[in-house]
ZAMARGU-4260 file (C-alpha; in steps of 0.2 Angstrom, whole numbers, plus 5000, padded with zeros to 4 digits):
<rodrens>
0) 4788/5039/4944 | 4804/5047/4938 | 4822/5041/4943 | 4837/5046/4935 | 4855/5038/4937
5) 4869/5046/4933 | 4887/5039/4935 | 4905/5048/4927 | 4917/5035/4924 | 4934/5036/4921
10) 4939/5019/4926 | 4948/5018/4908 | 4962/5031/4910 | 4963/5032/4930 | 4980/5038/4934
15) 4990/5031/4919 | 5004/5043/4918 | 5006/5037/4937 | 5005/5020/4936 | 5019/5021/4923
20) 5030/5029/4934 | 5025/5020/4949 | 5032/5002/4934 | 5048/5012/4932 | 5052/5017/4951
25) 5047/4999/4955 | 5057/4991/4940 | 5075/5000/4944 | 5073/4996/4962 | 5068/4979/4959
30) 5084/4976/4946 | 5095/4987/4959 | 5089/4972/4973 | 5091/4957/4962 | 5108/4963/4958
35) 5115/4964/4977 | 5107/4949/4982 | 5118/4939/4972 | 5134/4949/4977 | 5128/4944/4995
40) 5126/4927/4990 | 5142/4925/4981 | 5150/4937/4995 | 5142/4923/5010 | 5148/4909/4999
45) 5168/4914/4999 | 5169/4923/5014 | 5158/4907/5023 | 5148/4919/5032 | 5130/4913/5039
50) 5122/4931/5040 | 5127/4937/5024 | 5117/4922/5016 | 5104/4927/5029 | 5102/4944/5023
55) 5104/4939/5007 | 5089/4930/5011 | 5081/4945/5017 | 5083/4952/5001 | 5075/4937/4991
60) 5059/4943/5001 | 5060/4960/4995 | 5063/4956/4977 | 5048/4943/4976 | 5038/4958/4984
65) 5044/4973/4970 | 5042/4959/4958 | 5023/4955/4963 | 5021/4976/4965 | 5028/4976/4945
70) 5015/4964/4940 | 5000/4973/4952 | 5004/4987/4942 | 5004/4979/4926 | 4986/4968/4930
75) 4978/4983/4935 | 4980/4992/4918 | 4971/4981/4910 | 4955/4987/4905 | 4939/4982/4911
80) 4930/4967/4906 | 4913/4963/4903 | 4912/4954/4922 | 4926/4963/4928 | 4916/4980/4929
85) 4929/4989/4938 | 4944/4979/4930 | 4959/4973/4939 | 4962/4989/4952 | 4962/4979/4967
90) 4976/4971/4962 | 4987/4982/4969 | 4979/4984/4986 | 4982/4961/4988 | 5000/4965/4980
95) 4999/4978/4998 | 4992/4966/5009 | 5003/4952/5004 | 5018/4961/5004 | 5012/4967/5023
100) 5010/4950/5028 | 5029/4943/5022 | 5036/4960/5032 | 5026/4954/5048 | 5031/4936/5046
105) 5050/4940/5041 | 5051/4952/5056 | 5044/4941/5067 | 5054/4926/5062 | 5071/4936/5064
110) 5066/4942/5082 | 5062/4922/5084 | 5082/4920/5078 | 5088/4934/5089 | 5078/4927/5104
115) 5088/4912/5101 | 5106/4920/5100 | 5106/4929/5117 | 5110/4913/5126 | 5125/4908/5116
120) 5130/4923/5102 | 5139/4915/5087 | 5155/4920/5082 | 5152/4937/5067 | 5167/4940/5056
125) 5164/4959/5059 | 5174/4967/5047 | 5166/4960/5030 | 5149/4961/5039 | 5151/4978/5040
130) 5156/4982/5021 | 5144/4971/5014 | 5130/4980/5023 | 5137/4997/5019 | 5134/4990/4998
135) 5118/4986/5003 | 5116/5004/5013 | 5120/5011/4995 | 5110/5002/4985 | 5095/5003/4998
140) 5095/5023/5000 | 5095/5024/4982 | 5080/5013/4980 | 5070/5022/4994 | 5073/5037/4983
145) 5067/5031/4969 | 5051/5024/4977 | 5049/5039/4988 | 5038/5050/4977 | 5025/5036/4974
150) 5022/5031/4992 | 5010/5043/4998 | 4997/5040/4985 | 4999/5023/4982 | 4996/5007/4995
155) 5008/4996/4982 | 5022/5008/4982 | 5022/5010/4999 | 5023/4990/5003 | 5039/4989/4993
160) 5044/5005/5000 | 5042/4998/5017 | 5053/4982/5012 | 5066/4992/5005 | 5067/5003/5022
165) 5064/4987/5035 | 5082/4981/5022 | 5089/4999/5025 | 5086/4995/5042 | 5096/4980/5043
170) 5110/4987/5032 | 5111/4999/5048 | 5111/4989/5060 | 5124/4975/5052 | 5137/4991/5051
175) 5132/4996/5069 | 5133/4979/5075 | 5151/4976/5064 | 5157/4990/5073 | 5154/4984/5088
180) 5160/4966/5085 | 5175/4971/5074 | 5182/4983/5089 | 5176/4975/5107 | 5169/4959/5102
185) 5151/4962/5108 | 5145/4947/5098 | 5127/4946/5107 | 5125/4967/5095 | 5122/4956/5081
190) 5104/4947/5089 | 5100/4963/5102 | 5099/4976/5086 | 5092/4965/5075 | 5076/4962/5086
195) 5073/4979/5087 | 5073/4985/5070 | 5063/4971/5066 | 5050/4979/5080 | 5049/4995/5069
200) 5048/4985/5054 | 5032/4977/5058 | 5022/4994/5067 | 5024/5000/5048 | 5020/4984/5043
205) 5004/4980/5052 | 4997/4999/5047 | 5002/4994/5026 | 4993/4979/5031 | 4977/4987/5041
210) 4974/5000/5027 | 4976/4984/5014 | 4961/4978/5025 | 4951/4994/5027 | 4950/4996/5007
215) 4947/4978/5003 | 4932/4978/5014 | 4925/4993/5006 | 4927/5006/5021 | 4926/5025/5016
220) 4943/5034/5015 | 4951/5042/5030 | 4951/5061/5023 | 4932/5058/5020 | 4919/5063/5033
225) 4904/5054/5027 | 4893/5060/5041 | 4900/5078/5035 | 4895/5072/5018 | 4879/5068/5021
230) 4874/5083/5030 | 4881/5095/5015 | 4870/5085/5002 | 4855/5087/5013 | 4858/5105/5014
235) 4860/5105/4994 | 4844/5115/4985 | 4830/5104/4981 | 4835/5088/4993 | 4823/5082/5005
240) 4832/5068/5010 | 4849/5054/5005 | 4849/5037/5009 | 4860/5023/5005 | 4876/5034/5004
245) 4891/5025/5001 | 4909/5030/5002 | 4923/5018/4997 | 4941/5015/4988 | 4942/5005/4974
250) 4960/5008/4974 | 4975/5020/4979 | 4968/5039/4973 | 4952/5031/4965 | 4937/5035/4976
255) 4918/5031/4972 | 4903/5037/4981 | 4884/5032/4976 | 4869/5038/4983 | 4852/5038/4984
260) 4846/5056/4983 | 4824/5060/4987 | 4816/5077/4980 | 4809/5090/4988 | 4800/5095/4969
265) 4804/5111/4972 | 4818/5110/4958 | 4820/5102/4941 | 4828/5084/4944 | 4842/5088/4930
270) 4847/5102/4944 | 4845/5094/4959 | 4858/5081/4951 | 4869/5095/4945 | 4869/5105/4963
275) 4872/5086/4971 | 4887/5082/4961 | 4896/5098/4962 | 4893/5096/4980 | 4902/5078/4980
280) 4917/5083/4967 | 4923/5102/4973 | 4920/5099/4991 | 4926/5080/4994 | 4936/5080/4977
285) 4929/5063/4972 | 4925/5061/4955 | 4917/5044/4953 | 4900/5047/4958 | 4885/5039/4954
290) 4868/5047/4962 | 4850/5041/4959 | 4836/5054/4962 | 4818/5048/4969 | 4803/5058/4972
295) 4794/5058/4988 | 4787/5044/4994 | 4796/5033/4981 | 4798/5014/4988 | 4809/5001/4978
300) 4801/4984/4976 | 4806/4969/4989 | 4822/4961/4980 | 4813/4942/4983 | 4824/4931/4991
</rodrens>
């Protein structure tokens, strides 16, 4: 019986440069939020006002979610120990999932608050509303453009991404909503555009959340076709069949696929390896592959149980 195993890892210097500027947009965004939620909380303290300590609370959310982002990032450089094979790279992806959990459950506790202002809308002091939120405006446009060239490749990045836009949100509508109060006293804007931004919040929300999900429990990637996969490494020179094929994330950018591949005998099994892993790098562009070549007939022992 032959079998050969053949894995390429590069666990150790995944993504480094991008993880370090991920730390840095993540860092300035989080000092630029620290540093207006306590101008809200001393503005809602002179000025008396309920909402401004409201949003202020709002923005406590979002800097406990970049700070738990700052340290995902931090955790998952780690190397890899001796029982932590693939090191701390799913530490991101629960830094995702929690911070799509606290947008769900803010958002859904501020429509809970709007439902209860529609009867009986309290009385806004517009005007200061409306230039507190445009600070907040300021400082949450710049932060979603610092954060916006990490957030397609990374789950983490996103999730703050997404707190940082639901807060954009809110600064918009507090200065819509102002308006309105400051010049025709429509006091029941305040509940009625608060609810429906926080409807949009949580659709982004729930899909940070369901792709948090999907990677945790070990799906294949979206832009991988396993089935297509499959079929191209059965039409790969010297393969007579592939079981056991797995596709999965093991975090944002790091894809892993292993395989059982069985030999035809036609070709050398240091070939049939070579052809198989080309197949999986160039065409699916994974590079984390591990592939274990039987012959014909092979059977592996019952594992007892």
């Amino acid at each position: 019986m032959s079998c050969h195993s053949h894995g390429h890892d590069h666990c150790g210097h995944h993504g480094h440069s991008h993880s370090t500027a991920n730390r840095k947009r993540l860092l300035l965004t989080l000092i630029l939020a620290a540093g207006y939620m306590v101008a809200e909380v001393v503005g809602g303290l002179l000025s008396n006002s309920l909402a401004l300590l409201a949003d202020a609370g709002h923005m406590f959310a979002d800097v406990a979610s970049l700070a738990l982002s700052v340290f995902a990032i931090w955790i998952a450089d780690r190397p890899a120990g001796s029982q932590r094979t693939f090191g701390y790279y799913r530490a991101e992806i629960l830094a995702a999932l929690v911070n799509g959990a606290t947008l769900v459950a803010v958002s859904f506790f501020i429509i809970y608050e709007a439902w209860h202002r529609f009867s009986d809308p309290p009385k806004v002091q517009g005007g200061l509303m409306m230039w507190i939120a445009v600070g907040g405006l300021i400082v949450n446009l710049f932060g979603l453009a610092v954060l916006h060239g990490g957030k397609d490749h990374n789950l983490n990045v996103r999730g703050a991404w997404l707190h940082v836009m639901s807060d954009t949100l809110g600064s918009v509508a507090a200065i819509v909503a102002g308006l309105l109060i400051q010049n025709f006293g429509w006091y029941i804007a305040d509940p009625i555009i608060s609810a429906v931004i926080s409807l949009l919040v949580v659709v982004s929300a729930w899909r940070l959340l369901s792709d948090s999900v999907w990677v945790l429990m070990q799906a294949a990637p979206a832009n991988v076709n396993v089935p297509e996969m499959e079929a191209a490494l059965i039409e790969t020179p010297g393969v007579a069949e592939v079981h056991d094929l797995h596709v999965w994330t093991i975090t944002s950018g790091m894809d892993s696929v292993s395989c059982h591949i069985v030999s035809d005998g036609s070709l050398p099994y240091d070939k049939v390896l070579q052809s198989v892993r080309d197949v999986v790098i160039k065409k699916f562009s994974i590079d984390h592959v591990t592939i274990q070549i039987e012959p014909e007939g092979f059977q592996e022992p019952d594992t007892p149980v």
